[in-house]
ROTIDREN-753865 format. One record per residue (C-alpha): residue in three letters; x, y, z. Coordinates in Angstrom, 1 decimal. Layout:
N
+------+--------+--------+--------+
| gunu |     xx |     yy |     zz |
+------+--------+--------+--------+
|  Ala |      X |      Y |      Z |
...
+------+--------+--------+--------+
REM end
This chain:
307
+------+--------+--------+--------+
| gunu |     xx |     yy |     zz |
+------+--------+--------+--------+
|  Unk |    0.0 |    0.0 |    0.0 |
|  Unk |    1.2 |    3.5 |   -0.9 |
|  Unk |    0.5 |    6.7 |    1.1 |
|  Unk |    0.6 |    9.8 |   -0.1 |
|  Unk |    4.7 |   11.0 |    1.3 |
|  Unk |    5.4 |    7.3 |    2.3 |
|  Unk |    5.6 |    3.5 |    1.4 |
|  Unk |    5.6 |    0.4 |    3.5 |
|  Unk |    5.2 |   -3.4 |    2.9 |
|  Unk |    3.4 |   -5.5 |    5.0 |
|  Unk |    4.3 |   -8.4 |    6.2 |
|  Unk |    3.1 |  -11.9 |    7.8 |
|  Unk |    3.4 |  -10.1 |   10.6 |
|  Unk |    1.5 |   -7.7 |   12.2 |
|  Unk |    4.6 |   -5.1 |   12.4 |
|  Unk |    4.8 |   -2.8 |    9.6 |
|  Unk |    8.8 |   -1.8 |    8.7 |
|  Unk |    8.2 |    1.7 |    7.2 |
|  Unk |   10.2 |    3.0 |    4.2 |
|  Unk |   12.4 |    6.3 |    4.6 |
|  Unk |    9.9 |    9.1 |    2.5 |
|  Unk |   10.9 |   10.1 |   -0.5 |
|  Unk |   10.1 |   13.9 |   -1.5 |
|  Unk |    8.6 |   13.7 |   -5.4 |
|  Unk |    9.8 |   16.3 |   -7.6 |
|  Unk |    7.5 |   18.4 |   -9.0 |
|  Unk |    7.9 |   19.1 |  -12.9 |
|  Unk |    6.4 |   22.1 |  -14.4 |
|  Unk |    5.5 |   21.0 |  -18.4 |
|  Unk |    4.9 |   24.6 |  -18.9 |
|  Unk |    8.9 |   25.0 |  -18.2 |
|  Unk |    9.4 |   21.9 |  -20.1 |
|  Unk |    8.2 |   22.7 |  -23.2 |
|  Unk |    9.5 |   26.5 |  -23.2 |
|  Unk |   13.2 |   25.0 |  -22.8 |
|  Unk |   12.4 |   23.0 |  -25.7 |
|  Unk |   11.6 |   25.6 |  -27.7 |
|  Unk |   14.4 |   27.7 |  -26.3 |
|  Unk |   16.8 |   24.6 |  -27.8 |
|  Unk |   15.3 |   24.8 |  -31.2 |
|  Unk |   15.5 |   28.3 |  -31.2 |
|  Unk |   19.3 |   28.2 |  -30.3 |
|  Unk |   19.5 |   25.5 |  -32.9 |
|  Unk |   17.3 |   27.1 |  -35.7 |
|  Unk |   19.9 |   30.2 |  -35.4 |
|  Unk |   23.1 |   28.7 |  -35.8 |
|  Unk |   21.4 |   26.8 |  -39.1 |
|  Unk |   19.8 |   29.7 |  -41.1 |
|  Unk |   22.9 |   32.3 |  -39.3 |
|  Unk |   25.4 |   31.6 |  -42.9 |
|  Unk |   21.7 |   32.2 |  -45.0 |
|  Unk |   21.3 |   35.9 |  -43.2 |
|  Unk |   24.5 |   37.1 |  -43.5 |
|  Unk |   24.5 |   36.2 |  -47.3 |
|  Unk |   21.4 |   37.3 |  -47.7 |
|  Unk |   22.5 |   40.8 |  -45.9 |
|  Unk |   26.0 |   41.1 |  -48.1 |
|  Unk |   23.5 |   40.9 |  -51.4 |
|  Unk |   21.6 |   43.9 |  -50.2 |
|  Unk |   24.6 |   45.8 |  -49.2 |
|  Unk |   26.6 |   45.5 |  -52.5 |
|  Unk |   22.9 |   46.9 |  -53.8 |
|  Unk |   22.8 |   49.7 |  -51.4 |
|  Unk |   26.3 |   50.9 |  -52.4 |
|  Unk |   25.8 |   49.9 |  -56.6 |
|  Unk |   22.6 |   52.5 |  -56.5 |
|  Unk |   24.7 |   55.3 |  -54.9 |
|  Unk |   27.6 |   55.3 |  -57.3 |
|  Unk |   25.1 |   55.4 |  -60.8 |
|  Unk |   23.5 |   58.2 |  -58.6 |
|  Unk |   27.1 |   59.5 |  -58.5 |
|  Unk |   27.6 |   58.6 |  -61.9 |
|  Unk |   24.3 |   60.0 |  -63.1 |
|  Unk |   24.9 |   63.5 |  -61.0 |
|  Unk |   28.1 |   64.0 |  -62.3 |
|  Unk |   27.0 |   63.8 |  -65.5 |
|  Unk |   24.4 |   65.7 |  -65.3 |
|  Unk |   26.7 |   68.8 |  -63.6 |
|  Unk |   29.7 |   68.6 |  -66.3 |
|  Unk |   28.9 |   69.8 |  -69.6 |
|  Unk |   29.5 |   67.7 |  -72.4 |
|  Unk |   31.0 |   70.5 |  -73.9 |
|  Unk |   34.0 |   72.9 |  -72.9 |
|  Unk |   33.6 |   76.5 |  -73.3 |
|  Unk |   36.6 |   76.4 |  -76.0 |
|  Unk |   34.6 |   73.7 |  -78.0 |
|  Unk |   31.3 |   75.6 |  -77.8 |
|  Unk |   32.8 |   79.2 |  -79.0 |
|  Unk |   35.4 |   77.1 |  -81.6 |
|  Unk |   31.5 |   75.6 |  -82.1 |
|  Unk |   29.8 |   79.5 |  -82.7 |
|  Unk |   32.7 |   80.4 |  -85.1 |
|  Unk |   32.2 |   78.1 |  -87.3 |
|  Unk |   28.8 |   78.9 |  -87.2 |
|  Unk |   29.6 |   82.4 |  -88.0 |
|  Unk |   31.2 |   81.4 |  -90.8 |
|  Unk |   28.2 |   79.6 |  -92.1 |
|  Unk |   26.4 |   82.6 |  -91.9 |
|  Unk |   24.3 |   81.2 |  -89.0 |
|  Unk |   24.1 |   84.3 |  -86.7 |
|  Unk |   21.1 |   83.4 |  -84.7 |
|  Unk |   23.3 |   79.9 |  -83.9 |
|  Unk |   26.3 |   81.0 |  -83.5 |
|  Unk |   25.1 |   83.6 |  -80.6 |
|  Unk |   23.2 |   80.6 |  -78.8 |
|  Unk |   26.7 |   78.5 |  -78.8 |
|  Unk |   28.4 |   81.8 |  -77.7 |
|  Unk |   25.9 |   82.2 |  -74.6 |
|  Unk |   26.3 |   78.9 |  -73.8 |
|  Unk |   30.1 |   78.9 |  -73.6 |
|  Unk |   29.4 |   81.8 |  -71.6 |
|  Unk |   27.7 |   80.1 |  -69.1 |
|  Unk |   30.7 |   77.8 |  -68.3 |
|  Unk |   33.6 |   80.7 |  -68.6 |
|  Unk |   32.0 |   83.8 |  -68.3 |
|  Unk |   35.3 |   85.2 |  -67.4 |
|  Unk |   36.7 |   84.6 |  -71.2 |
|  Unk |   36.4 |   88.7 |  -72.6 |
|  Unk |   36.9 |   87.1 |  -76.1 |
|  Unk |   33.7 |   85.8 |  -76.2 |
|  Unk |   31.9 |   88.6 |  -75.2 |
|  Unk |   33.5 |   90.0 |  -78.3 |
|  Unk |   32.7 |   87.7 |  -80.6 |
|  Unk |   29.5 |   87.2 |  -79.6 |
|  Unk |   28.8 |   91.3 |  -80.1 |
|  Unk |   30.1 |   90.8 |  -83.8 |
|  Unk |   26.9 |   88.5 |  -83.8 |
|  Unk |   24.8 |   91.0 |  -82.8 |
|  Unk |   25.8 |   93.6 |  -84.5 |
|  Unk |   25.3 |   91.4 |  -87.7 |
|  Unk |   21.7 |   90.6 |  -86.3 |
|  Unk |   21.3 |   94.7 |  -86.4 |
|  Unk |   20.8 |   94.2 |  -81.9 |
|  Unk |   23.0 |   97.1 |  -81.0 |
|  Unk |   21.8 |   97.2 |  -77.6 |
|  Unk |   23.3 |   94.2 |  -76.6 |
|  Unk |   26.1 |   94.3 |  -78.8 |
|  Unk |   26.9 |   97.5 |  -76.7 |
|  Unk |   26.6 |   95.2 |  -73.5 |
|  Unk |   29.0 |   92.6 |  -74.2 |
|  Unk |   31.5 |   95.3 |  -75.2 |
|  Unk |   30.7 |   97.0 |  -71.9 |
|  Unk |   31.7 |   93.4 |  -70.2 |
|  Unk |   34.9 |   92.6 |  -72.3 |
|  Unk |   36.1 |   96.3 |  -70.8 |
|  Unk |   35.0 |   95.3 |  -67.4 |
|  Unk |   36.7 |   92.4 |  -67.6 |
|  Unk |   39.9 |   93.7 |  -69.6 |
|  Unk |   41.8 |   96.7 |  -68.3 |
|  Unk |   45.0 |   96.4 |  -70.4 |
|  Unk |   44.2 |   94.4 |  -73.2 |
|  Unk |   46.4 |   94.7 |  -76.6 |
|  Unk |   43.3 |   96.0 |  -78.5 |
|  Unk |   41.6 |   97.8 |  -76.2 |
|  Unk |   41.5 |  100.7 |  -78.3 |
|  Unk |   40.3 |   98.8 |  -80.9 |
|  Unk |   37.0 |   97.7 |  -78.5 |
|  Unk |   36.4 |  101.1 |  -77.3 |
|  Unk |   36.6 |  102.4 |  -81.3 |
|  Unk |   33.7 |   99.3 |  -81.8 |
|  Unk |   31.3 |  100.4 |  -78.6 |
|  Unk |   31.7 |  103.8 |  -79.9 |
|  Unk |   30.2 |  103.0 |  -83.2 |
|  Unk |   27.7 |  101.2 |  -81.6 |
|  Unk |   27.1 |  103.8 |  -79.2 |
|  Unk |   26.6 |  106.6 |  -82.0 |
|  Unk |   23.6 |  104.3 |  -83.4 |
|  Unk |   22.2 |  104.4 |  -80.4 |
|  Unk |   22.4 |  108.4 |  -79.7 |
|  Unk |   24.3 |  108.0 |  -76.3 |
|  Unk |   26.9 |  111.0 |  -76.9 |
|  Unk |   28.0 |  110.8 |  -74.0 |
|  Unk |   29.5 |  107.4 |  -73.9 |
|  Unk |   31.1 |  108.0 |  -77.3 |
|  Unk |   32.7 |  110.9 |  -75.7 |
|  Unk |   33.7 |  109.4 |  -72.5 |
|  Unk |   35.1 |  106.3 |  -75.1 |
|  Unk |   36.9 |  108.5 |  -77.4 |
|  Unk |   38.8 |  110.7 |  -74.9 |
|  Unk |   40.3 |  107.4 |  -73.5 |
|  Unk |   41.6 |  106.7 |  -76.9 |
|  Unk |   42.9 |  109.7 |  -76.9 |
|  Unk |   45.5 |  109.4 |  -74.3 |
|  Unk |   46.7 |  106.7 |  -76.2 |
|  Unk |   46.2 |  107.6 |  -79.9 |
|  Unk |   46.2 |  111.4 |  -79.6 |
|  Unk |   46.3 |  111.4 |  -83.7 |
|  Unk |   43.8 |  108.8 |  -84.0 |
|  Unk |   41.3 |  110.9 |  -86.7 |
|  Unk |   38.4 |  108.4 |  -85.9 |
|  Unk |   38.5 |  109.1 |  -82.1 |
|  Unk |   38.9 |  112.7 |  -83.1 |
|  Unk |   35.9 |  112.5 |  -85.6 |
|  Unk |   34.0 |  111.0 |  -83.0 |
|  Unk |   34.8 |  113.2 |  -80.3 |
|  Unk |   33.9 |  116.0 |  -82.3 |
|  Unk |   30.5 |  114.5 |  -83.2 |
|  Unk |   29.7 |  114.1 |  -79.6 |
|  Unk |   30.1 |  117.5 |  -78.8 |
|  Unk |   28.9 |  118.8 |  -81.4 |
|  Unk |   25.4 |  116.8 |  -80.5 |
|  Unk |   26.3 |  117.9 |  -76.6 |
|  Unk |   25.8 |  121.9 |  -77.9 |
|  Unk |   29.5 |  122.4 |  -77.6 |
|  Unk |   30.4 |  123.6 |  -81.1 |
|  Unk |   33.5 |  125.5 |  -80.8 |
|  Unk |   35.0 |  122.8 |  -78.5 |
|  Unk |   33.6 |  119.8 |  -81.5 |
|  Unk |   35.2 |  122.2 |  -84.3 |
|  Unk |   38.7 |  122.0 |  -82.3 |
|  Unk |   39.1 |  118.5 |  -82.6 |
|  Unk |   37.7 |  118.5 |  -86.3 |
|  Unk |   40.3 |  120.8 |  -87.0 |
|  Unk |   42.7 |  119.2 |  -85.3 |
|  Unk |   41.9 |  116.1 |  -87.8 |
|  Unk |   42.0 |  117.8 |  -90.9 |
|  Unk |   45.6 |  118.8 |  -90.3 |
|  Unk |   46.6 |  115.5 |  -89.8 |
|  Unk |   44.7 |  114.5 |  -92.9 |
|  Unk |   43.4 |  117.5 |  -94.7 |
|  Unk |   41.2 |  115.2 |  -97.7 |
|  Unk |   39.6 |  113.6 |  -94.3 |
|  Unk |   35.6 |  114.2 |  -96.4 |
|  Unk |   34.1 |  113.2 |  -92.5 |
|  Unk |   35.7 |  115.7 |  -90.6 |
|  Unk |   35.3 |  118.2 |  -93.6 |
|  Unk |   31.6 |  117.7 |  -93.7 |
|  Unk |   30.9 |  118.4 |  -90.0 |
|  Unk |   33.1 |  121.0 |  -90.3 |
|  Unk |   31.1 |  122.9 |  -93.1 |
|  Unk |   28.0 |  121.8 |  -90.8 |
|  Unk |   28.9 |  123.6 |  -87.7 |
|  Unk |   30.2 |  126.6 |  -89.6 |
|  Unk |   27.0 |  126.8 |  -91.7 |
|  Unk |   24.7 |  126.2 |  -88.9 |
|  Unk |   26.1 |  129.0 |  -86.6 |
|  Unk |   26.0 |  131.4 |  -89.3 |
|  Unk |   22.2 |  130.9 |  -89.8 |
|  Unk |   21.4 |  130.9 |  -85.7 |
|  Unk |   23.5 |  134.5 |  -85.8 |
|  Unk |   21.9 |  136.0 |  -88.9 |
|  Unk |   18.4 |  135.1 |  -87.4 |
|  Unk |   19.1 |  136.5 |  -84.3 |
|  Unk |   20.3 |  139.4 |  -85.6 |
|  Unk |   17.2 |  139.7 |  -87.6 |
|  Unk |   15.1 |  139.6 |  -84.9 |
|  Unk |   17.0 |  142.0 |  -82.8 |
|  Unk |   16.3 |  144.3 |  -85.7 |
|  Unk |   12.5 |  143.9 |  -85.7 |
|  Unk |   13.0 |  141.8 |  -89.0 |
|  Unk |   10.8 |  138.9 |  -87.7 |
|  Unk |    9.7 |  137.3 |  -91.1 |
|  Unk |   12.8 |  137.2 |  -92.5 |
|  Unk |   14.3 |  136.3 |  -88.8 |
|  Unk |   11.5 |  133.2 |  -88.9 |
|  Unk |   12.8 |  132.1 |  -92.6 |
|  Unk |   16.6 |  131.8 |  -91.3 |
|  Unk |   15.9 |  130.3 |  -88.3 |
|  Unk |   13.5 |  127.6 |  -90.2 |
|  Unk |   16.4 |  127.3 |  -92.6 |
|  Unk |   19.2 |  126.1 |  -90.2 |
|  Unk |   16.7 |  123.1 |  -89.2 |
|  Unk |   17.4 |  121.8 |  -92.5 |
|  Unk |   21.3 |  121.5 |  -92.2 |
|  Unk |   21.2 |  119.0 |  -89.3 |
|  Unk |   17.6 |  117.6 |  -88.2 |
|  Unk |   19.1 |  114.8 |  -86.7 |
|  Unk |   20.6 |  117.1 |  -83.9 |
|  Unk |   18.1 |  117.3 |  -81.5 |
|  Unk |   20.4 |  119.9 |  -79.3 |
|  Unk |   19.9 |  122.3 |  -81.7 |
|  Unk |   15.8 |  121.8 |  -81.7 |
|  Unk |   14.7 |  123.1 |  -79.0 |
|  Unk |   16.8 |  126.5 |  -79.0 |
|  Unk |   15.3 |  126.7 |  -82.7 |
|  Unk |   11.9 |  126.0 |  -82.6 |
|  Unk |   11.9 |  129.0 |  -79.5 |
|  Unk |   13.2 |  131.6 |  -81.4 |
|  Unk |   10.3 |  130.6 |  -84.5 |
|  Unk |    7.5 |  130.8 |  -81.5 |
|  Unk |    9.1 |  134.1 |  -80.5 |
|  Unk |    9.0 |  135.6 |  -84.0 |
|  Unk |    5.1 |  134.1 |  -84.8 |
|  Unk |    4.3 |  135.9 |  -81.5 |
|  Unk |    5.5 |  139.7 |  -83.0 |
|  Unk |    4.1 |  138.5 |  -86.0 |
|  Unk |    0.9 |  138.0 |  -84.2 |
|  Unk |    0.7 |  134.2 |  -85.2 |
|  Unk |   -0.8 |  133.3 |  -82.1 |
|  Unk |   -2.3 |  129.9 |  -83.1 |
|  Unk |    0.6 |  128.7 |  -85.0 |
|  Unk |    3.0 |  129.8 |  -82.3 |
|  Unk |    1.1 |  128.2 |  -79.8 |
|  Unk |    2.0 |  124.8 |  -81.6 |
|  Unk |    5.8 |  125.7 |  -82.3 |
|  Unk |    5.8 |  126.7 |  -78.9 |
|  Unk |    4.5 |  123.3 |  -77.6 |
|  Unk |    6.8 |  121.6 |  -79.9 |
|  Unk |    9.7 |  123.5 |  -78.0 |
|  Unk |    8.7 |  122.4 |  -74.7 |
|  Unk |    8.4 |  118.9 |  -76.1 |
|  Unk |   11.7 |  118.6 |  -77.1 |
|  Unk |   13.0 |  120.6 |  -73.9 |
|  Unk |   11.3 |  120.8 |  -70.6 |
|  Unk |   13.5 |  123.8 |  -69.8 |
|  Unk |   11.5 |  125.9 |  -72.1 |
|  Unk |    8.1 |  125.9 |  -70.1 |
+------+--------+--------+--------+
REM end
């Protein structure tokens, strides 16, 4: 017979010999099966551990593959496949295929990558020039002198911006260009011409007639600096007489010389204003109110300083 904690066997006897207890141990199947587990765990680890780290080289070797063709495909993208060189070597060859409109878009472009290189500023105002956009033929010889100080030809660059400059009506810059030249080429009868013109169209005509003169006795046949010459003296002649005429109450004949000297020069828009007073005054004592009204307006037009 077995008691619960202790065991005994019975004999013929009545006297029972007992047995010495025996604690049971007490196993938990809960802890059982988790150490299982645990062991297959460990197990399933060690088996599949070669698989991961294969598995994790493939997708680093991708990783680093996609960043160098991003590297590859940004640095392409940033480096022109052209030099700057190439592209204006590109634009004059295109300017001797009469291919203006090209040849500028090549010249920009080499721009872009050197726009330090004063040359092609030059060549690319040539373009224009062709293209009849003196504006911004004017510009990019502004920029080759910003960007050249003692270059070989920089006469030669300042001569070219003048030209441009005298299409354009801005006097002054011619001036301003031609006095530079000046210093340098003090016989230069272009910059001399051109100096001349612009004071001349400035209202200074006995300071414009020097440098004409000046010209003509370096080369007397000079036909440019003859016929500006012949301009200034004629036009002065006509604003005395008519001043003169109208001093002496001769207002008709005053109005006819003063109307006569617009026709030497129209272009000279200094002269305009001074002109078109002096008719208003003279339709005023010829009591031409109306039509001196008008003059005078025009006069005002052309100079505020008038009003």
């Amino acid at each position: 017979r077995k008691r619960q904690g202790q065991s005994s066997i019975r004999l013929n006897s009545t006297e029972e010999i007992p047995f010495p207890k025996i604690e049971e141990e007490k196993i938990d199947l809960r802890d059982l099966t988790m150490k299982r587990r645990e062991g297959r765990n460990e197990k399933n680890v060690f088996v599949f551990l070669p698989l991961i780290l294969l598995l994790s080289s493939f997708f680093f070797l991708d990783v680093v593959r996609g960043e160098n063709e991003q590297g590859k495909t940004e640095g392409t993208t940033q480096q022109p496949s052209k030099s700057s060189e190439e592209l204006r070597n590109e634009a004059d060859k295109l300017m001797g295929e009469r291919k203006f409109h090209d040849a500028v878009k090549s010249y920009s472009e080499s721009i872009k990558i050197n726009p330090q290189e004063y040359t092609t500023y030059y060549r690319r105002s040539n373009a224009y020039q062709i293209l009849g956009k003196n504006k911004e033929a004017s510009n990019d010889l502004d920029k080759v002198l910003q960007l050249i100080d003692l270059a070989p030809d920089l006469s030669k660059i300042r001569m070219q911006r003048a030209e441009l400059n005298v299409r354009l009506g801005r006097w002054n810059e011619v001036g301003d260009d031609m006095a530079k030249v000046l210093r340098m080429e003090n016989n230069n009868i272009e910059a001399l011409y051109l100096r001349g013109k612009s004071l001349y169209h400035n209202g200074q005509n006995d300071a414009a007639i020097g440098y004409f003169k000046k010209a003509l006795t370096t080369d007397p046949d000079n036909k440019k600096c003859m016929v500006e010459f012949k301009k200034i003296k004629k036009l002065e002649k006509l604003m005395k007489d008519g001043e003169n005429l109208f001093n002496e109450g001769k207002y008709s004949e005053s109005y006819d010389t003063y109307s006569e000297s617009l026709q030497v020069d129209p272009e000279n828009n200094n002269v305009k204003p001074g002109v078109q007073l002096m008719l208003c005054k003279n339709m005023v004592k010829m009591r031409k109110f109306k039509e001196a009204i008008d003059v005078c307006d025009l006069a005002c037009k052309l100079d505020e300083g008038h009003v």
